[in-house]
C-alpha positions, 0 to 999 in steps of 0.5 A: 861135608866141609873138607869135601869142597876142597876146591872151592878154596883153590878156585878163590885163591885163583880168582883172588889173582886174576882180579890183580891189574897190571899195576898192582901195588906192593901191598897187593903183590904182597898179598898175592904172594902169601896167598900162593904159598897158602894155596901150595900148602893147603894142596899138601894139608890144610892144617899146613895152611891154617898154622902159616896163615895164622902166623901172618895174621899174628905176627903182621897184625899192626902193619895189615890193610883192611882189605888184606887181613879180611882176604887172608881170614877168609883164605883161613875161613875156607882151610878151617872148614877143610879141617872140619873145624866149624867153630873157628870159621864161624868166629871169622865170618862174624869178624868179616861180616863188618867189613863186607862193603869193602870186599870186591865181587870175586873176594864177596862170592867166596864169603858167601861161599864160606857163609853157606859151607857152615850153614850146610854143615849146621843143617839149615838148607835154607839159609845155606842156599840164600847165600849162594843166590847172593853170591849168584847177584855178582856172577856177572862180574865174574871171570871164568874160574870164580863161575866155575867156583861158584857152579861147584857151591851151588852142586855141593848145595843140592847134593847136600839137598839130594836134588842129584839132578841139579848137582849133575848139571852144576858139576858139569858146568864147573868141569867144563870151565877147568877143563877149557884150563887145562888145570889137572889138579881142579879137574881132579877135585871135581870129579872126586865131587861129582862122584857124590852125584853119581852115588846118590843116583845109584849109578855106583859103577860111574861113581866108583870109576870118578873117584877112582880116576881123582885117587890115581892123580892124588897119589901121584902127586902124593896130596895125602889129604886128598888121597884119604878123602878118595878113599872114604868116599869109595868105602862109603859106596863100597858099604853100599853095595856091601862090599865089605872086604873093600871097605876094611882096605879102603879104611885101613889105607885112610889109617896108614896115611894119617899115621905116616902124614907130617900133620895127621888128623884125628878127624880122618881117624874117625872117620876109619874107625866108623867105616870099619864099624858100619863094614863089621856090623854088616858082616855081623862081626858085633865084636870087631864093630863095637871095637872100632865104635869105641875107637872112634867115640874118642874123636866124636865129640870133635865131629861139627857136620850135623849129618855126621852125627846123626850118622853116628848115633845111628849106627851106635844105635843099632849095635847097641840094640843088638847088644840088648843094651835097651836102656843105652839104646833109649839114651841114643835115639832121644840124643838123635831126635834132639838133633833131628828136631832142628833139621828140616825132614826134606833134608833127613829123610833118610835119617828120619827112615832109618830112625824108625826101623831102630825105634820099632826093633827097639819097641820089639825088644822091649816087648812093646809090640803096639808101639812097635806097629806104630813106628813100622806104620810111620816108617812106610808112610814116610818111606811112600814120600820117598819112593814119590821122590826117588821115582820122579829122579829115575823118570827125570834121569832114565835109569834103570837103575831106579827101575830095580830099587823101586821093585827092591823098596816095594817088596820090603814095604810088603814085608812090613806090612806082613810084619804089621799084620804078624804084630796086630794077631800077636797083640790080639790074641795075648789081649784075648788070653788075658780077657778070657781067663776067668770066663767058665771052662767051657768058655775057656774050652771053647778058646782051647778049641779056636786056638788048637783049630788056630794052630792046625790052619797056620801048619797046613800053611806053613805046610803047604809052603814047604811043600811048594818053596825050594828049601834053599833058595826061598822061590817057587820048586819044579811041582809050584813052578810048573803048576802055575804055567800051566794054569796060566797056560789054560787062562790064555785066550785063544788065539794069544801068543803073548806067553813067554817062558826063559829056562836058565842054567848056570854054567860049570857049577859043577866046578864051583862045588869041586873048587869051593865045597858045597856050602859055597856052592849052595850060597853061589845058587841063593846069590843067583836067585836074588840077583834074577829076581830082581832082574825080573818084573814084578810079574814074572814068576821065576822057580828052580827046577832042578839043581842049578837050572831055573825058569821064568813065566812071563804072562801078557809078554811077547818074545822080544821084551821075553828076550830083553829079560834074559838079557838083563838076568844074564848081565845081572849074573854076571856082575855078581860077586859071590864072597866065599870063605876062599875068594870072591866066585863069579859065575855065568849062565847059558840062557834059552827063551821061547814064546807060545805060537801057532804050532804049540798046542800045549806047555810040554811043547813050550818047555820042550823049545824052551830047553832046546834053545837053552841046549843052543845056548850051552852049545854056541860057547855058553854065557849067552841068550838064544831065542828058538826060532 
């Protein structure tokens, strides 16, 4: 987290020299000057900085004023958390701490600042945040540029604290002062941060762009410490939207920087190889991920953040339970609680989630399924305080964005209770054979019997699914889709129009099968039905009904908000990227959308105007919405 608040140490070398009147002294040039080329050099690599700074303080020990030796150790302060090096920033802030009353308002705020990095880095919100209100006592003896500074600690605090919303408007009053400035560099550093905020709202295509705009600036002025941070910010959104292939580049640029860089640092090191670890596992590549977790174990005892740690022990974790490694698992997430236990939960929630889902795979691999219930139950409770969270932020934000993740979060929270349920009959019917085994043998046949009449009742399920579930795509088939429409057409009052129905084909998929092979083809239509699924309300019922051609049943819906969803599954569709053996496919859909009215008297007509107007659709250019009028 440290070395992500780099310009929070430019801003106070900024303030440090507009607070000098027009007569500063010798002493005071003297010290304007060091801390120039400190600020030149920390902008090529804080490590640079951190040796030239403690040079001074060594070699002119005897001849520094107070005022002097407290300013440079807050500049090394600042370019120690940059490093991620938390421990000697510590130690320096106890030997500042002495010497606050000598401290001016713009020097005060940026040993706040300092004081509320390690903090943040420690895991105590709270103590971090009484820091900066300290710091906000003495913004009205503040320039311009140490507001902005000030604004982008306060953004940092509550990305940190996941009120997104707070950081947005911080941020944006930070990028306006430096905008006003002119200064290109300090405008780069925010919006490399601002990309956290954006991040953490879901809005990856706004998040990305930021980044990508800070990185391009970055590698022309050639700031290889900077470049790498652009890039491990842009391969954590990337294992977001698992995008894979673009975290592996972006962690091997991060790699061949640091091997080429005058003063390469292991801790960028470590943070490629638990990129690339986390890209892998994805890719269910166990081999190559349990590599680069060795690889980065070598630099994890040197990690301070607490979060990174969490992080760390999580993914490790996972592999190891995917390993069946148990007993090493155990030894993991007992180390993580012990950190946990020090973190307030408003701060680790998404920890504390993740923590539970491991706990409850580890209980199932150890046959402990009651336990296992347990953890899934404590996972959806905490997980509703969540949803709370997350749907206050989208209201508050408006965004559509939120919309699709409430859906995506709910139905995983039906699938666990599916699972729950699953474990609950497992576990009583293991307690039922075991209590039963010395009864009579008729009361043993008798089980013998519940059990046989057991089995038959779940394949005549399992049965009937398969029979109305598309064997590829998981949705309802042509005979289930159909039947539902028209028993809901038969429901419909008399005199309702509100019926709408949406049939949709992808275009020249033929194509697709001929270029990639079958097997592309088929992981091409299962893509496409996730990403329409979500693009759907929970509601609407969507089925295939022929090889690449689907329809969706809306009920209670009207054209106008029919039509409003055509859109949102055409443009899902085609953001969609379909990783192949080959290359990444992309592909569009050609959309038709009717609604019931007067002169439709049963649902073969509906259908019927439903596939004109996506014969309309095929016809007018393809990858586009026609309603039939």
């Amino acid at each position: 987290m440290a070395f992500l608040n780099r310009y929070l140490l430019s801003f106070a070398l900024a303030v440090f020299f507009s607070t000098a009147n027009a007569n500063t002294s010798v002493d005071q040039q003297w010290l304007e000057e060091r801390l120039a080329i400190a600020e030149e050099k920390s902008i090529e690599n804080p490590t640079l900085a951190v040796i030239y700074l403690n040079n001074i303080l060594k070699s002119k020990v005897t001849t520094l004023t107070e005022i002097q030796r407290i300013k440079l150790q807050i500049t090394l302060a600042e370019n120690y958390l940059l490093n991620s090096d938390m421990n000697k920033a510590v130690e320096l802030v106890k030997q500042i701490q002495s010497y606050q009353e000598l401290l001016d308002a713009t020097s005060a705020v940026s040993y706040f600042i300092v004081k509320s990095d390690i903090y943040l880095l420690q895991g105590d919100s709270k103590l971090a945040l009484a820091e900066l209100e300290k710091a906000k006592e003495k913004i009205t003896l503040l320039d311009d540029k140490a507001k902005g500074n000030l604004y982008a600690a306060f953004a940092n605090y509550h990305v940190n604290n996941h009120n997104e919303s707070k950081a947005k408007d911080y941020y944006y009053k930070a990028y306006e002062v430096f905008l006003k400035s002119g200064d290109d560099l300090q405008l780069a550093y925010i919006e490399s941060t601002m990309s956290q905020s954006y991040e953490a709202l879901y809005d990856f295509d706004k998040a990305i762009e930021l980044q990508k705009k800070a990185l391009s600036y970055f590698s022309r002025k050639n700031l290889s410490f900077d470049m790498m941070v652009s890039y491990y910010h842009l391969a954590k959104i990337y294992l977001k939207l698992s995008r894979n292939s673009d975290v592996i580049f972006n962690a091997e640029q991060i790699l061949k920087i640091n091997a080429e860089s005058k003063s390469s640092s292991p801790k960028f090191n470590y943070y490629a190889y638990i990129t690339l670890t986390q890209a892998y596992l994805q890719l269910g590549n166990i081999e190559q991920s349990v590599k680069f977790l060795d690889l980065s174990n070598q630099f994890v005892a040197g990690i301070e953040d607490v979060y990174k740690k969490i992080d760390h022990f999580l993914i490790q974790t996972e592999i190891e339970i995917t390993q069946s490694k148990l007993e090493q698992a155990n030894r993991t997430i007992t180390k993580t609680n012990e950190i946990l236990s020090d973190i307030p939960a408003e701060s680790a929630i998404t920890f504390l989630l993740r923590l539970n889902k491991l706990q409850a795979k580890l209980a199932i691999k150890e046959g402990n399924f009651e336990r296992a219930t347990e953890e899934y139950q404590s996972y959806i409770s905490l997980n509703e305080q969540h949803y709370n969270y997350i749907r206050e932020l989208f209201r508050s934000q408006n965004k559509a964005q939120f919309d699709i993740k409430k859906l995506e979060l709910e139905k995983q929270l039906l699938e666990k209770d599916k699972e729950l349920n699953e474990f609950a009959l497992l576990e009583i019917k293991q307690e039922q054979a075991l209590h039963h085994s010395m009864m009579f043998s008729v009361l043993m046949l008798a089980l013998v019997l519940l059990i046989f009449a057991w089995r038959q009742y779940r394949l005549k399920r399992k049965f009937n699914g398969l029979a109305n579930t598309d064997y590829l795509t998981g949705v309802a088939n042509r005979r289930k889709v159909m039947d539902y429409a028209e028993l809901k057409w038969l429901e419909l009052k008399q005199g309702c129009n509100k019926f709408a129905l949406i049939s949709f084909d992808l275009d020249h998929f033929k194509k697709v099968n001929d270029n990639y092979g079958h097997p592309a083809g088929d992981l091409v239509l299962k893509t496409i039905v996730n990403v329409a699924q979500q693009a759907i309300r929970e509601n609407d019922f969507l089925g295939r009904i022929g090889g690449e051609e689907f329809l969706v049943v809306l009920i209670d819906t009207d054209q106008v908000e029919a039509t409003e969803i055509a859109y949102r599954i055409k443009s899902a569709i085609e953001k969609a990227q379909i990783q192949s053996d080959k290359d990444i496919i992309r592909v569009t859909a050609s959309l038709g959308v009717t609604q019931k009215n007067e002169q439709t008297s049963t649902f073969k007509d509906l259908l019927k105007q439903a596939d004109k107007a996506l014969y309309a659709a095929k016809e007018n250019g393809r990858n586009r919405v026609e309603v039939y009028e």
